[in-house]
C-alpha positions, -999 to +999 in steps of 0.1 A: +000+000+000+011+036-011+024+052+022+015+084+010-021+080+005-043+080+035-061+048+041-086+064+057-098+085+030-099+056+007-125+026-004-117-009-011-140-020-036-140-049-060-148-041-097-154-069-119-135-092-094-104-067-093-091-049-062-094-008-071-089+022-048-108+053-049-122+082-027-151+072-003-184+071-023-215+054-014-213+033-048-223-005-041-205-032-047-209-056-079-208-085-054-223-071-026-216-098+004-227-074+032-266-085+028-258-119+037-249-138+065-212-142+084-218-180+073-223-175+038-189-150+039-169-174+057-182-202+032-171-178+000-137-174+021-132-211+024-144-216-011-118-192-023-094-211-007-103-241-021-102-227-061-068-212-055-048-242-041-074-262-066-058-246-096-026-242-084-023-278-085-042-276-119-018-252-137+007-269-122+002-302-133-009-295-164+017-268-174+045-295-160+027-322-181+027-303-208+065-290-211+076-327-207+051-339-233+065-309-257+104-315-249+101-277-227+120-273-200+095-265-170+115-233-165+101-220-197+067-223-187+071-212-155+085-180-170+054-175-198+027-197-199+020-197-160+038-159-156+016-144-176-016-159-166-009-154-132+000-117-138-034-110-153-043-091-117-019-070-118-024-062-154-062-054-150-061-037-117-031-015-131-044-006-166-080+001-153-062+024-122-047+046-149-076+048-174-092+064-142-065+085-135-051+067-100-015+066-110-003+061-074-025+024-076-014+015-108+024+021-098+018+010-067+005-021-073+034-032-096+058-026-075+041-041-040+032-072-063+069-074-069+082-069-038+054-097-026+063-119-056+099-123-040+096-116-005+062-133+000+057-162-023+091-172-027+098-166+008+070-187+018+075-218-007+114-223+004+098-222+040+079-252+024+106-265+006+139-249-001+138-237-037+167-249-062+174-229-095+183-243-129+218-227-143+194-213-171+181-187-147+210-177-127+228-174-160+199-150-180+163-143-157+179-134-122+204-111-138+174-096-164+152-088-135+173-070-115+188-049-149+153-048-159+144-033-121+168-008-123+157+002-155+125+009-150+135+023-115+156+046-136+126+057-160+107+073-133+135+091-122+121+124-139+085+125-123+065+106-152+064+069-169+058+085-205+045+068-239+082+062-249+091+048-216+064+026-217+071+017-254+111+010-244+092-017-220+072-030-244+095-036-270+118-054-243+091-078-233+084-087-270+128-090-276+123-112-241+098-133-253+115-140-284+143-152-268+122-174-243+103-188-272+135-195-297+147-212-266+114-229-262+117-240-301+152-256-299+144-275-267+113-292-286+128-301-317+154-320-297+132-336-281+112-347-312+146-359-328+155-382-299+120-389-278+093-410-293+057-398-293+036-415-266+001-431-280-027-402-283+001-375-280-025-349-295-056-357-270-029-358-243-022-322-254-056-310-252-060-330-220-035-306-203-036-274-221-072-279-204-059-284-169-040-256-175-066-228-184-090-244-161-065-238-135-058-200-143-098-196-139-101-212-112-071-191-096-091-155-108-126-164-091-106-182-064-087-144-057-122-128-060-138-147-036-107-146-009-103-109-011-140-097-018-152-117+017-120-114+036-132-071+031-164-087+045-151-101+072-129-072+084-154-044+079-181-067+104-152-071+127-143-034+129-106-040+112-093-009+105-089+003+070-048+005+075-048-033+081-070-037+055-045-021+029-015-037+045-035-074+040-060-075+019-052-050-008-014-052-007-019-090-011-051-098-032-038-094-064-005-117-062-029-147-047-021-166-081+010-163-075+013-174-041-013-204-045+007-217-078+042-210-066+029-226-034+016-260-050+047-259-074+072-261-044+052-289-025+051-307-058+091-305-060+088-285-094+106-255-083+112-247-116+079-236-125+079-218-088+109-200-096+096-194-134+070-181-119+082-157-097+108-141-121+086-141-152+060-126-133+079-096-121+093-091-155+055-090-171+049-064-142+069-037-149+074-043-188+042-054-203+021-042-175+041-009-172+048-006-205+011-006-222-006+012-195+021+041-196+015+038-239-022+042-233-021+069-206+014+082-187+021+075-156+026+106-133+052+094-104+052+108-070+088+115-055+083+093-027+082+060-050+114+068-066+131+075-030+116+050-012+091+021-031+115+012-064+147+013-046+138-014-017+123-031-046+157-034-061+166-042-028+149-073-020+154-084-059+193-080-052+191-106-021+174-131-039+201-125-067+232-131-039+205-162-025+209-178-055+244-174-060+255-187-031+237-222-032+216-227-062+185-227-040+167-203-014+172-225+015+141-224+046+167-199+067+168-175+032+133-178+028+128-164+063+151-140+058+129-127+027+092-132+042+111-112+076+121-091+047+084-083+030+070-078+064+096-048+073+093-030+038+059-031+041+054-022+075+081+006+063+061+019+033+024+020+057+044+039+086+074+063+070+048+092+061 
């Protein structure tokens, strides 16, 4: 949450499933859970739940399926497949903020869903189970995101994300992607050259490119329902609205994240948690950034370049030296980084 805005002057609301912030109005909710009963908002809280670690294990096991069906390295898909439709949040919440003209949100949440993405979720799954990384990643994505972090830390150095900063992001995205994908290529015509189609290779296919997009949907209504009656919930009980941004809002739209990268670690495909992670802060600040500053520029307050970006480099840095030293985040690093998460963001709601 934006340390600069004032909580208190602020409404929570969710807009077609998506998290947005605005001045107090007396506008209902599309899904309006305060005329029913506590049970009924606990049960959409538990079903939440339920749909998020549901299709985590769904995009999981279908997006790992897949990648060895296709000769893919699981880091691959980790990076785009599940990257990008976990991102879709973040993308929505942030392009929909600026077409309104809430810049702080739109920034704002880009940069908390980064910090969360490696502080959070990957600090929680090597809790779970210590996190190893393929050479691939240390050698290309680790080093990309921080470059790419400082980058874009750099672009909002004079006071606004323009249409040719955002443009310089988007055309890195599409150079990343092409690399990602040329990669992608060579790994599967390997494989085809040396690995023997199984029997019904093609409804195989299908079978899991299904499991895979019924997990991403099942991951969007699942973050709905968590953070529309977890709102619930804390408004009955008298939460204040600080806690509320520090929780539910700073949180709500990196759920996917956490509920796939989550699933991926207990699973022991840390590759697709890792993939994850990284290829989702990358499609945060260039193709999330990057369109939504080419539609409408970003105006950026001085307290995110002095304060948000740089701890976001930060805590993108320690994961880099993490890595570096063992291959993995091990359970002490990842306690380190969810210790980490808690203290920026505890820094951001309190230094004024």
């Amino acid at each position: 949450m934006r340390a600069d805005v004032d909580p208190g002057k602020l409404d929570f609301n969710i807009i077609d499933g998506y998290i947005t912030i605005s001045p107090h109005t007396n506008q209902a909710h599309i899904m309006d859970l305060s005329q029913i009963g506590l049970f009924w908002v606990m049960a959409f809280f538990v079903a939440g739940i339920v749909f998020l670690f549901g299709g985590g294990h769904f995009l999981v096991e279908g997006s790992s399926k897949l990648a060895r069906l296709l000769g893919i390295h699981p880091i691959i898909v980790g990076l785009t497949v599940v990257a990008l439709g976990t991102s879709m949040p973040e993308f929505l919440v942030s392009l929909t903020a600026a077409l309104k003209g809430q810049t702080d949100v739109a920034l704002g949440n880009i940069i908390g869903s980064n910090v969360a993405n490696v502080g959070l979720i990957l600090g929680l799954s090597a809790l779970c189970r210590p996190v190893s990384v393929h050479p691939k990643l240390l050698r290309f994505e680790v080093p990309l995101v921080m470059g790419v972090s400082c980058v874009f830390w750099a672009l909002c150095l004079n006071g606004i994300l323009g249409r040719i900063d955002g443009l310089l992001l988007v055309l890195g995205f599409v150079l990343y992607l092409t690399v990602v994908i040329r990669g992608a290529k060579a790994d599967a015509i390997n494989h085809a050259r040396t690995t023997e189609k199984p029997r019904h290779f093609r409804s195989t296919i299908f079978r899991n490119m299904f499991f895979l997009f019924l997990g991403i949907i099942a991951l969007k209504y699942g973050a709905d329902w968590v953070v529309d009656a977890a709102l619930e919930i804390s408004r009955r009980f008298h939460v204040s609205e600080l806690i509320l941004g520090l929780t539910v809002v700073a949180i709500g739209t990196s759920l996917p994240e956490l509920a796939t990268s989550l699933v991926a670690a207990i699973k022991k495909e840390g590759d697709i948690s890792i993939g994850n992670i990284i290829g989702s802060n990358l499609f945060n600040m260039m193709a999330v950034a990057g369109p939504t500053a080419l539609i409408k520029p970003l105006a950026v307050r001085q307290g995110l370049t002095s304060n948000h970006l740089p701890l976001m480099v930060a805590i993108t840095v320690l994961v880099w030296l993490f890595l570096r030293s063992g291959k993995q985040v091990s359970r002490i690093e990842g306690a380190v980084l969810l210790l980490s998460y808690v203290a920026i963001t505890f820094w951001w709601a309190f230094s004024g």
